[in-house]
N, C-alpha and C positions, 0 to 999 in steps of 0.2 A: 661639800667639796667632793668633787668626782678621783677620786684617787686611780683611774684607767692604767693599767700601764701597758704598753704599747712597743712592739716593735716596728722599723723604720716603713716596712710596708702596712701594718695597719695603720699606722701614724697618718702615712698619705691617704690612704680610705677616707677616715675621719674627717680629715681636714679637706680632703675634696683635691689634692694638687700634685700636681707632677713630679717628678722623681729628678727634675730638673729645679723648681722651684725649692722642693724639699733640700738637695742641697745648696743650694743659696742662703736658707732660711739658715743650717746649721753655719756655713762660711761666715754668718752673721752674727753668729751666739746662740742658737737657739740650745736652749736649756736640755743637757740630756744628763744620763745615768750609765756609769761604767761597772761592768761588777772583773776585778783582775784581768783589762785588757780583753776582755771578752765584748761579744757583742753592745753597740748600745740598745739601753732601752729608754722609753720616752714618758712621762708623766702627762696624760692628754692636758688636765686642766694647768698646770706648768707652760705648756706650750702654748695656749691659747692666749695666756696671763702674757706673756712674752714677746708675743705676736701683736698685741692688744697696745702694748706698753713700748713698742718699734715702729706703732706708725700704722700697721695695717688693720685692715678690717674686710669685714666678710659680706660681701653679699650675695651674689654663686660662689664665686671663690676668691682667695684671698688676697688682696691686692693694697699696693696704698695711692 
């Protein structure tokens, strides 16, 4: 298990997608980590599990 953690721009790195799609994906559920109203950060293999388990999948980028 890839324990990554990841803030909202390397999150898009990763995962190859838009800052458009990115928030889409969060209006949707996508899985994050708050620490006291501060920044989120992101769990990479959480997100993929997420993403995986919502429909989408990956072939350049992430679509369903």
């Amino acid at each position: 298990m890839n324990q990554l953690i990841l803030n909202g721009k390397k999150l898009r790195e990763a995962l190859n997608i838009s800052t458009t799609l990115f928030y889409k994906f969060l209006k949707n559920g996508m899985p994050y980590h708050q620490i006291s109203g501060g920044r989120k950060y992101y769990i990479l293999d959480e997100v993929t599990d997420w993403l995986t388990k919502a429909g989408y999948h990956q072939e350049k980028i992430w679509s369903k």
